[in-house]
C-alpha positions as CSV (number, residue, x, y, z in Angstrom):
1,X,-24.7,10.4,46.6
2,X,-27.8,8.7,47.7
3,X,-27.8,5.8,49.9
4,X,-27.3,2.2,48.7
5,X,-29.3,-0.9,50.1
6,X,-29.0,-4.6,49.7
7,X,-31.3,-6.5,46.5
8,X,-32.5,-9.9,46.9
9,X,-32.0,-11.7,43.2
10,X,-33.8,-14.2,41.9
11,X,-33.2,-17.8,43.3
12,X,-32.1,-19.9,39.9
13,X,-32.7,-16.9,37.8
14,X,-30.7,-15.3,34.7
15,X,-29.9,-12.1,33.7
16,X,-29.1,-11.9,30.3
17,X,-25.7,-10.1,29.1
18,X,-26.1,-6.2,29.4
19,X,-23.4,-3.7,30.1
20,X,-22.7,-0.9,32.5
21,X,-21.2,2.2,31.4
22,X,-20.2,3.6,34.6
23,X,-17.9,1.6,36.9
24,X,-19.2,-0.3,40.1
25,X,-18.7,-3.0,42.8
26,X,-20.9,-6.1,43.5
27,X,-20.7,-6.9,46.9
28,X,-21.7,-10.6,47.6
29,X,-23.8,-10.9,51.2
30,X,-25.3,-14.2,51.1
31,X,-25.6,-17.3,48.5
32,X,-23.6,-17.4,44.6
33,X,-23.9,-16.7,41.2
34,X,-22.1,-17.2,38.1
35,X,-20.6,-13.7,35.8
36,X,-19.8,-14.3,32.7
37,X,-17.8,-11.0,31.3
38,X,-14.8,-9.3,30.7
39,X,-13.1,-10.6,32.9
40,X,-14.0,-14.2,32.4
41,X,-16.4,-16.0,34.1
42,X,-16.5,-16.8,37.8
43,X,-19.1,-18.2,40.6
44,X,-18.4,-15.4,43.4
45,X,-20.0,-16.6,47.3
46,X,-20.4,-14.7,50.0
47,X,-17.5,-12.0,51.0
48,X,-16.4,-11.4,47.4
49,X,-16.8,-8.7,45.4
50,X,-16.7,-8.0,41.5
51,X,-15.3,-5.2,40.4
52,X,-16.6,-3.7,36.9
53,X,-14.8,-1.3,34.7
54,X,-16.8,1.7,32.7
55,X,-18.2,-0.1,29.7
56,X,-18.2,-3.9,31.2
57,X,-20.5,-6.4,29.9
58,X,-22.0,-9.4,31.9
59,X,-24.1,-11.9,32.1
60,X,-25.4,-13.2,36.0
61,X,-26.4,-17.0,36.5
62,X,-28.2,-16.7,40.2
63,X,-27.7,-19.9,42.1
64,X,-30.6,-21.8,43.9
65,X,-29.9,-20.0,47.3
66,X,-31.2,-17.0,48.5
67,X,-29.0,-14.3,47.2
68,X,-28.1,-10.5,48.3
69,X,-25.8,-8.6,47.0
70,X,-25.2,-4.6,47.0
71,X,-23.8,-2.5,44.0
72,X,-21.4,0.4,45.2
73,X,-20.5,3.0,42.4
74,X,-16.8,3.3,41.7
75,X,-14.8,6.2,40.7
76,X,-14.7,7.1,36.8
77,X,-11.1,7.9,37.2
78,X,-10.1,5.5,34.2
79,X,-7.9,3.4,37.0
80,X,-8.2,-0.6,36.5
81,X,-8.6,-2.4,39.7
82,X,-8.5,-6.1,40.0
83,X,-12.2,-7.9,38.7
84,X,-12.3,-10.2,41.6
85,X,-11.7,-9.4,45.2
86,X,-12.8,-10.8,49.0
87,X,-13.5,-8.6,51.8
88,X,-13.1,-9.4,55.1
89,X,-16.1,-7.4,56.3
90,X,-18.5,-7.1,54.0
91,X,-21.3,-6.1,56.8
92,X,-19.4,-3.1,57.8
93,X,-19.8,-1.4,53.5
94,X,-23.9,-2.4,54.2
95,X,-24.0,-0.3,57.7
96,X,-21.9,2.8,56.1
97,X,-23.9,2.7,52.6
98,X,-26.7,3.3,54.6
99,X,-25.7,6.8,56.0
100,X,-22.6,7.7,53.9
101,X,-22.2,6.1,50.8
102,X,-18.4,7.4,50.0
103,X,-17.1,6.0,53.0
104,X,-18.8,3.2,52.0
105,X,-17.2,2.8,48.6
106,X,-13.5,3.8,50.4
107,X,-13.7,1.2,53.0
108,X,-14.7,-1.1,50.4
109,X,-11.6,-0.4,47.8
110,X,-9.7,-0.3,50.9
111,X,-10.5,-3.8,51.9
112,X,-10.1,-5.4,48.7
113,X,-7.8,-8.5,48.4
114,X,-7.5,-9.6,45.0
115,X,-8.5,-12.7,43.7
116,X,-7.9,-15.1,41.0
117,X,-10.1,-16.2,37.5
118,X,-9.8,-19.7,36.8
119,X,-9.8,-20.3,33.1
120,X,-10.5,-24.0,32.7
121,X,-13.3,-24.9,30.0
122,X,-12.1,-24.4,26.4
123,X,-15.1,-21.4,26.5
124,X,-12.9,-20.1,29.6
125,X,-9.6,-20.6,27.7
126,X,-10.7,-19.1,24.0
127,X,-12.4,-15.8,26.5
128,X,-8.9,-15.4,28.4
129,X,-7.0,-15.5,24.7
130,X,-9.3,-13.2,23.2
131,X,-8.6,-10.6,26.1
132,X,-5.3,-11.1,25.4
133,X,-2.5,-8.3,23.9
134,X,-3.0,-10.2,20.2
135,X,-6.5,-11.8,20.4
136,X,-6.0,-14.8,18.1
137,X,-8.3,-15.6,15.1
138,X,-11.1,-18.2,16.3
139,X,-10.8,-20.5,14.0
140,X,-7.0,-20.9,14.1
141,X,-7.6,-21.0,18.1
142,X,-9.7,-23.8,17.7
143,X,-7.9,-26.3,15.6
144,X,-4.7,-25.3,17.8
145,X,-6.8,-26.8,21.1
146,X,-8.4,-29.7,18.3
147,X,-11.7,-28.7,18.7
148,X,-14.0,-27.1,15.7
149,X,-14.6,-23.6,15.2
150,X,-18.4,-24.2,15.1
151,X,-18.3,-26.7,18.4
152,X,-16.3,-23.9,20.6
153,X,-18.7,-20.8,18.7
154,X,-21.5,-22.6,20.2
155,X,-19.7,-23.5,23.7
156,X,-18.7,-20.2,24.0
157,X,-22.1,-18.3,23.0
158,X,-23.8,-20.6,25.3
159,X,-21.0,-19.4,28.4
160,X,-21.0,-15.8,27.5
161,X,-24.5,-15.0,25.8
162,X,-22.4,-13.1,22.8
163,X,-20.3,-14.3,20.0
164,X,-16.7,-15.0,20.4
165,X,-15.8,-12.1,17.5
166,X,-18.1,-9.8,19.5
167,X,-16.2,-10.4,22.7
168,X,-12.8,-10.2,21.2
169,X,-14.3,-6.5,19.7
170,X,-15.6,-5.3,22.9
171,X,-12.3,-6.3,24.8
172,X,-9.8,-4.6,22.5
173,X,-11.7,-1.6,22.0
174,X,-11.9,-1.1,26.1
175,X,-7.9,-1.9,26.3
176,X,-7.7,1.0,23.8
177,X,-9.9,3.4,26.0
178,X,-8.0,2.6,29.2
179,X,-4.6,3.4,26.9
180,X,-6.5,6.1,25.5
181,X,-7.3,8.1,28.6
182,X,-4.4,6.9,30.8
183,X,-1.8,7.7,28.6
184,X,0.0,10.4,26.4
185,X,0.8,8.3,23.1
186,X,-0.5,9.0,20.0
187,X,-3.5,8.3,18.9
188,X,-2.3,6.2,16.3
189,X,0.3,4.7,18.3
190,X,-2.4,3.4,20.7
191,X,-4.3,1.6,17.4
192,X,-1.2,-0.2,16.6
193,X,-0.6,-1.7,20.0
194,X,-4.2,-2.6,20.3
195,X,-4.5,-4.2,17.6
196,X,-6.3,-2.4,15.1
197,X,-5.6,-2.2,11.5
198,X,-5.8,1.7,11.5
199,X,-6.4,4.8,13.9
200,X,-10.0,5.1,12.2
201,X,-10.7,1.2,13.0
202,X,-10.3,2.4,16.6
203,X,-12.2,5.2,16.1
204,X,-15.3,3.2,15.5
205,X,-15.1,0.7,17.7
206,X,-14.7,3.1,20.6
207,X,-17.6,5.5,19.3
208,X,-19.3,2.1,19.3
209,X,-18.6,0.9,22.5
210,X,-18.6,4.5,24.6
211,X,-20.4,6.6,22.6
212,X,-17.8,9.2,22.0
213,X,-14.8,9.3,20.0
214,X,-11.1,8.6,21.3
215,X,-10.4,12.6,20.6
216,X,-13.1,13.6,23.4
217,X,-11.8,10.4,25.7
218,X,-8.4,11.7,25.2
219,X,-9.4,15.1,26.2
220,X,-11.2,14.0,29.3
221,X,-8.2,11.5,30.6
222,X,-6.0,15.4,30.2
223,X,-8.6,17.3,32.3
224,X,-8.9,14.4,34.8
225,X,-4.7,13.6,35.8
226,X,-4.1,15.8,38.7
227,X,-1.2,18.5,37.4
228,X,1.9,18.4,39.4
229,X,2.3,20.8,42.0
C-alpha cells in the first residue's frame, strides 16, 4: 500500500456528487465541510472522520477555512461501520500513513468513537425516511409533513445534488448488497426484505449500482467469510 498524505481543498469550494466504489475514511485535520450522502448530510470539523461504504455517493461543501483532510482506504470486507466518528488523535494516523499505511488505517478504526447524524431540515428528514427499511413514496411523504412534492423535490435536489427517487434507488439497492454478501438467504428472500418487487428488480439495480450481478456478489461474500476452524 503506498503512502497516504494530507490534501488541502478548496476554501468555499464544491465538489459535485460522485461516488466511490471502494470503501474509505476521511480524516478531518483542520477547518469543515458539509457531506451530503448516504448517510445524510453533516458539517464534520476537525478530529472527525467520515466513514464511506463500497458504492457511497456524496457531495462535499468546503467551508471558507483552510481545509485538510486525508483519505485512508478501508477494508472491502462487506462490514458496515458507523458514517460518522471523532478520533482523539488524528495526528498520530498522518505520522503512521506516512511510513505504514495499514497501521495507519488500524489505529484509525481502532480509535473510532461513533458519532451521531442530525436529521433536522425536511431535505434531512425525507433522506433519513428514504434510507429507511420501507422507503416511503415521495409524494405521500410530503403531504404527511404538509409540504408539496415539487417544494421538498427541489429542497432536497438542492441538499443532495440528485433526485429524491434516485436516492431512495441507490440506498435500497446498497442495503441489498450488504444482505447480499453478508448473509446466507435466498436470493429472492433478500429482494422481498429490501423492498423490491421481484428478485430480477434487484438484479438490476445492483448491476447498476456495482457493476456486477447479486450471483457474483453472493459468490464473493462465500469466498471472503473466514471458514470455522
Amino acid at each position: 500500500m503506498r503512502p497516504f498524505k494530507p490534501t488541502q481543498l478548496s476554501s468555499g469550494g464544491r465538489i459535485d456528487r460522485h461516488r466511490h466504489d471502494v470503501p474509505y475514511a476521511t480524516v478531518l485535520l483542520s477547518g469543515a465541510y458539509e457531506e451530503a450522502g448516504d448517510a445524510g448530510r453533516v458539517t464534520a470539523s476537525a478530529g472527525e472522520v467520515l466513514l464511506h461504504a463500497p458504492f457511497s455517493c456524496h457531495l462535499n461543501r468546503i467551508s471558507g477555512q483552510r481545509t485538510r483532510v486525508i483519505d485512508l482506504p478501508l477494508p472491502f470486507d462487506g462490514c458496515r461501520r458507523p458514517s460518522r466518528a471523532h478520533i482523539a488523535d488524528p495526528d498520530a494516523v498522518v505520522r503512521l500513513s506516512e511510513r505504514d499505511p495499514h497501521a495507519a488505517v488500524a489505529c484509525l478504526i481502532e480509535q473510532i468513537v461513533p458519532m451521531e447524524i442530525a436529521s433536522e431540515s425536511p431535505a434531512d428528514r425525507l433522506a433519513l425516511a428514504l434510507r429507511g427499511g420501507s422507503p416511503p413514496a415521495i409524494g405521500g411523504w410530503a403531504r404527511r409533513e404538509g409540504v408539496s412534492r415539487e417544494h421538498i423535490s427541489r429542497r432536497f435536489r438542492a441538499a443532495y445534488g440528485v433526485t429524491a427517487a434516485t436516492y431512495r434507488a441507490e440506498n435500497q439497492a446498497r442495503e441489498a448488497w450488504f444482505a447480499i454478501v453478508n448473509s446466507a438467504e435466498s436470493l429472492a428472500m433478500v429482494a422481498a426484505e429490501a423492498g423490491f418487487a421481484d428478485q430480477a428488480h434487484m438484479n438490476r439495480a445492483v448491476l447498476r449500482l456495482t457493476g456486477r450481478t447479486p450471483g457474483q456478489w453472493r459468490r464473493w461474500g462465500a469466498a471472503s467469510r473466514p471458514r470455522p476452524d
